[in-house]
C-alpha positions as CSV (number, residue, x, y, z in Angstrom):
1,X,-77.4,-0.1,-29.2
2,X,-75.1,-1.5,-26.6
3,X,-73.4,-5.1,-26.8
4,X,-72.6,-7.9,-24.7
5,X,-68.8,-8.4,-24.4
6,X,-69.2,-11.9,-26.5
7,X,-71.0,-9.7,-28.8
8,X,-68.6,-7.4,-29.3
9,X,-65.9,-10.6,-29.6
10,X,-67.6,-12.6,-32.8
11,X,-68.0,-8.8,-34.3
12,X,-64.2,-8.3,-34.0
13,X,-63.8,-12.2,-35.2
14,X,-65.3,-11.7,-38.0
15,X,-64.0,-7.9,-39.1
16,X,-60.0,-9.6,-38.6
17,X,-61.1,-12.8,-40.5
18,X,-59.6,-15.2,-41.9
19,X,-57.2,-14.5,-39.3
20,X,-58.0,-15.7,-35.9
21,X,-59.1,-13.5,-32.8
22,X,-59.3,-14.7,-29.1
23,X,-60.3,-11.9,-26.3
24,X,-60.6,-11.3,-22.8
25,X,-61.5,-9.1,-20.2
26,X,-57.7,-8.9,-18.4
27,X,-59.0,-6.4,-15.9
28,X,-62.4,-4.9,-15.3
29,X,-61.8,-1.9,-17.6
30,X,-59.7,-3.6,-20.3
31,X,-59.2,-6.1,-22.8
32,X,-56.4,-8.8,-24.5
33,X,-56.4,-9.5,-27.7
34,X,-54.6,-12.5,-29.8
35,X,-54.4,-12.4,-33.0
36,X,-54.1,-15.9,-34.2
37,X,-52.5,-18.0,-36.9
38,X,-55.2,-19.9,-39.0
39,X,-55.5,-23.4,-39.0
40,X,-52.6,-23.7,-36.2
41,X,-54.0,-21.0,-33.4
42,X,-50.7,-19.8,-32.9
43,X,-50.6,-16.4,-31.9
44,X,-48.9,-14.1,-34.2
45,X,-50.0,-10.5,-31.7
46,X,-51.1,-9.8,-28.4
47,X,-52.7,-6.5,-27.3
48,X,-53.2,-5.8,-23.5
49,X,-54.9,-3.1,-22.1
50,X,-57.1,-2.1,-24.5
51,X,-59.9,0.3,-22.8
52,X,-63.6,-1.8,-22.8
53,X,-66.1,-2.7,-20.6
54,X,-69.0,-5.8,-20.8
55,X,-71.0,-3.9,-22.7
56,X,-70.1,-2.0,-25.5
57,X,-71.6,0.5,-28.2
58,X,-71.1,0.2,-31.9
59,X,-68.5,3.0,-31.4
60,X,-66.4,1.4,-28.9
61,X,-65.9,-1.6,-31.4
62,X,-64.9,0.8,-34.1
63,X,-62.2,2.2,-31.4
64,X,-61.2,-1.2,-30.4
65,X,-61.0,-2.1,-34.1
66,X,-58.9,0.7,-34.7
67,X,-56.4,0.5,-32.0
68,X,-55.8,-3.4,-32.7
69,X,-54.9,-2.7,-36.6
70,X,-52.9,0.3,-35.4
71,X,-50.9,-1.7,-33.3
72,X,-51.0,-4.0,-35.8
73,X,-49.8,-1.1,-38.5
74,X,-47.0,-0.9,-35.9
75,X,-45.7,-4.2,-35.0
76,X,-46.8,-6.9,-37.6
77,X,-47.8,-4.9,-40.8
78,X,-47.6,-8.0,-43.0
79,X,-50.8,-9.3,-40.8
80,X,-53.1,-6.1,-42.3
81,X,-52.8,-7.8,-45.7
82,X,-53.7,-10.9,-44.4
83,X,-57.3,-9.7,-43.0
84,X,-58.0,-7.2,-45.8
């Protein structure tokens, strides 16, 4: 089952939650990514050039998922706890 790019947004909102997640295509093959304090918006990490498209399987999610808490892993590890 494919999704819509905005479908594939509230699915990673809600997987990084409580924190904050704000996306957009950058390119017509990739994605940004904030990461977003709660209750303030500021960001706390931003990911460009993740590989997507506008429509998206389940399994691309899961990849996106896991590249954004593996650079998360890497440069803000405090923010993993946060989300879990």
């Amino acid at each position: 089952m494919r999704r819509s790019f905005p479908a594939a947004c509230v699915l990673l909102q809600e997987h990084f939650a409580p924190l904050g997640v704000d996306a957009s295509m950058d390119s017509p093959h990739s994605m940004l990514v904030r990461i977003l304090q709660p209750g303030t918006g500021a960001t706390l990490l931003s990911i460009a050039g993740i590989a997507c498209s506008t429509s998206l399987h389940r399994d691309d999610i899961a990849r996106i998922i896991d590249e954004i808490e593996s650079d998360m892993r890497l440069l803000q590890p405090q923010l993993l706890s946060r989300h879990c």
